[in-house]
C-alpha positions as CSV (number, residue, x, y, z in Angstrom):
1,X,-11.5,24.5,33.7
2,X,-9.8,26.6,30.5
3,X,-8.6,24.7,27.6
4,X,-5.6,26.0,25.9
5,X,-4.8,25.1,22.7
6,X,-1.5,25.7,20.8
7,X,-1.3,26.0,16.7
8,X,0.4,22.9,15.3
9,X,0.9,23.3,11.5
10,X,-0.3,20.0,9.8
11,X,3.5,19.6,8.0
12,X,5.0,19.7,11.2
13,X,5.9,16.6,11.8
14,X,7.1,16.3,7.7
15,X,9.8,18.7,8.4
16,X,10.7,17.3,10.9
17,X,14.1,16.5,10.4
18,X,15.2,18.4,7.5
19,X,18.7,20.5,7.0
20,X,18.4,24.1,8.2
21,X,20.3,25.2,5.4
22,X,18.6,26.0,1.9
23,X,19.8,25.0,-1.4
24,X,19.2,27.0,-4.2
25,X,15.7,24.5,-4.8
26,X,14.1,25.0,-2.0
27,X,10.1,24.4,-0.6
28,X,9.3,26.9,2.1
29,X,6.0,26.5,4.3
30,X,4.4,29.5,5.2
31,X,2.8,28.8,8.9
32,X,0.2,31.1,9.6
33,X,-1.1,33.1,6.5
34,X,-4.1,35.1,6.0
35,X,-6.2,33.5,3.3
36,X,-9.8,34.5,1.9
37,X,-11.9,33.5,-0.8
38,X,-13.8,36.1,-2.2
39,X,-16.4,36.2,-4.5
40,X,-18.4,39.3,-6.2
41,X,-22.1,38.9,-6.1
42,X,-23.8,39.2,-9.5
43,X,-22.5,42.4,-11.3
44,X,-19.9,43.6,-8.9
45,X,-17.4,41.6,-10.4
46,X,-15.4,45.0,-11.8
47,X,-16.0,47.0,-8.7
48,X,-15.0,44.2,-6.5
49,X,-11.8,43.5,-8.3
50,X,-11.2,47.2,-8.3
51,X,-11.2,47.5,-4.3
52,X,-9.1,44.1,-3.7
53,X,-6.6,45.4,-5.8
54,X,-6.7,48.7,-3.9
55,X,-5.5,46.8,-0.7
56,X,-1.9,46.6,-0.1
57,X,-0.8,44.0,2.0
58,X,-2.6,41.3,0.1
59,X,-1.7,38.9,-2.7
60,X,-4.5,38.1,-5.3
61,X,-5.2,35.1,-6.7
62,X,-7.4,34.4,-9.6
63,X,-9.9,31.0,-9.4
64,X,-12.5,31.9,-11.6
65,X,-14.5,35.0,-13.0
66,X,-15.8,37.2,-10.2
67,X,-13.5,34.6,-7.6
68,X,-10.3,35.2,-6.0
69,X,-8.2,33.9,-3.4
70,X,-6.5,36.8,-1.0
71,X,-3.3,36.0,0.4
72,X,-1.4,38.0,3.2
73,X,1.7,37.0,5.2
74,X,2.0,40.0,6.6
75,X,-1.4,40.9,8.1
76,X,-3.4,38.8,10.4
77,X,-7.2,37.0,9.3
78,X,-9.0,39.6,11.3
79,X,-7.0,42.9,9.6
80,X,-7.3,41.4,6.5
81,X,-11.5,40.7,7.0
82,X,-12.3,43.9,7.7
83,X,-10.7,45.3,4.9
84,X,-12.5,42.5,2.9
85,X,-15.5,43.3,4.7
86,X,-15.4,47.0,3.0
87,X,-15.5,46.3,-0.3
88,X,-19.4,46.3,-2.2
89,X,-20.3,43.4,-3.4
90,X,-18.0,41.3,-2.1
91,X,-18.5,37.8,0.0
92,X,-15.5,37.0,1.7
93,X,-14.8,33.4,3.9
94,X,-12.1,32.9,5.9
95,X,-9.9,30.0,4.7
96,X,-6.6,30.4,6.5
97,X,-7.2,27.4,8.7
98,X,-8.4,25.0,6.0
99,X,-5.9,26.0,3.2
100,X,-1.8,25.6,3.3
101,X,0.3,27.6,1.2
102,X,4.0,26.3,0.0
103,X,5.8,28.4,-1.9
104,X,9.1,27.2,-4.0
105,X,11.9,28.8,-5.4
106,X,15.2,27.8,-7.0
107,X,16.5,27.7,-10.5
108,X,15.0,24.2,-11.5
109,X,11.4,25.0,-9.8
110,X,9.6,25.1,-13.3
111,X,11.7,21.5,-13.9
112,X,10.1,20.0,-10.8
113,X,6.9,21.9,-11.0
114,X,6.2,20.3,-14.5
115,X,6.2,16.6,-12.8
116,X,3.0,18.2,-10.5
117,X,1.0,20.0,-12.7
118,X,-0.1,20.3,-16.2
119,X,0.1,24.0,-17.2
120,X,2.7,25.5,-19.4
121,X,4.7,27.2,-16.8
122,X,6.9,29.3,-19.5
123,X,7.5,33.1,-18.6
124,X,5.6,34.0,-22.0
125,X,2.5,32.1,-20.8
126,X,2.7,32.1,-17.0
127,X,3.7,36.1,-16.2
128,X,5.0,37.2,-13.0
129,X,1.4,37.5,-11.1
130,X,-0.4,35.4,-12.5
131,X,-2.3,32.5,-11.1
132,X,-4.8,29.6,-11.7
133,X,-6.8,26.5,-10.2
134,X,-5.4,23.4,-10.9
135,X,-4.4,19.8,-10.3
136,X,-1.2,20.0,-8.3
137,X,0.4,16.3,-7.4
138,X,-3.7,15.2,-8.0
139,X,-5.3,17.6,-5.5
140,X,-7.4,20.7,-6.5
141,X,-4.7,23.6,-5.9
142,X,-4.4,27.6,-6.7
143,X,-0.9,27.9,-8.3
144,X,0.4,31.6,-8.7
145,X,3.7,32.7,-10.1
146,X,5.2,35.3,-7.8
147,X,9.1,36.0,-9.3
148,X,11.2,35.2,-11.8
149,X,11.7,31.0,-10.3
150,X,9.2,31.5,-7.1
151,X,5.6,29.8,-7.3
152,X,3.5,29.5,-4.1
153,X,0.8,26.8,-3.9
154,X,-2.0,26.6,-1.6
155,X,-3.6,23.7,-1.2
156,X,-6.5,21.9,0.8
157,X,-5.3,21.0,4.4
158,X,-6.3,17.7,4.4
159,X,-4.1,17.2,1.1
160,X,-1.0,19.2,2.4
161,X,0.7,16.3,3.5
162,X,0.1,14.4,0.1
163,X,1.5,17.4,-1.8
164,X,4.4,17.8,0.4
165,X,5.7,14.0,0.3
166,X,5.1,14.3,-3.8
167,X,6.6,17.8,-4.0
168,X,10.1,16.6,-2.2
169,X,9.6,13.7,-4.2
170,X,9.6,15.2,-7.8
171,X,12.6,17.5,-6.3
172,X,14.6,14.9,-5.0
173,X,16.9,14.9,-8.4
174,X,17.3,18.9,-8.1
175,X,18.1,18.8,-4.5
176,X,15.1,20.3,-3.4
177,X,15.0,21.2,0.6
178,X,12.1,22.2,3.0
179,X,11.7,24.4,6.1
180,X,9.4,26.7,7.2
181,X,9.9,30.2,6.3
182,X,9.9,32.2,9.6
């Protein structure tokens, strides 16, 4: 007997429902990303930083010193673990089934984003590209700044669903929609 089993994202059912047309405030869910946490064992931190930032097709988050999150949309877990998997001094765990990443854009985001989290979200002290661990909507997050009004936030599985219903919540006044991005 062969089991088959089929990816359901955990928001599915959340989104159920919702327009197909954006407005300008707008939460997108990203449904099968690549994410890795990385850490550099015990003096490697400069050399591991050095080749993750050498690899193209990943997003890097900061968490902590010698501790990143990678992030890819575009290349698949096992692509992205054997690049990982190059790199001295690295340890690298797969976390794209345990982790969720929203991402949301529009010209109110840092407006709805202050309701969720307390960091000064201010282009002077939150550049394009950066990124930190934080409290998002209560729940441990990694929030990273990735345009001029577009933030992605990956967050525990478990908690995606909390985040999500807060999120929409906090957006409701701007608007704010929700659809996967595909």
């Amino acid at each position: 007997m062969s089991l088959t089993l089929f990816h359901r994202h955990v928001l599915e059912d959340y989104l159920a429902g919702f327009e197909a047309k954006a407005n300008p405030n707008h939460l997108s869910v990203i449904r099968r990303p690549a994410i890795f946490s990385v850490l550099a064992h015990r003096g490697s931190e400069v050399l591991v930083e050095d080749g993750l930032k050498s690899i193209e097709s990943i997003q890097l988050r900061n968490c902590a010193p010698g501790e990143w999150l990678v992030v890819s949309t575009t290349s698949g877990a096992s692509t992205i673990e054997n690049l990982l998997g190059e790199i001295a001094g690295a340890s690298a765990v797969d976390q794209s089934d345990s982790r969720v990443l929203l991402q949301i854009s529009g010209p109110n985001v840092r407006k709805i984003l202050a309701k969720c989290v307390a960091v000064d979200l201010h282009a002077d002290a939150f550049a394009i590209g950066a990124s930190a661990n934080m409290l998002c909507c209560h729940v441990a997050a990694n929030l990273a700044r990735t345009g001029a009004d577009t933030f992605e936030i990956t967050v525990p599985r478990s908690f995606a669903g909390s985040v999500f219903e807060e999120m929409m919540e906090m957006g409701r006044e701007f608007a704010l929609t929700a659809a996967f991005a595909d």
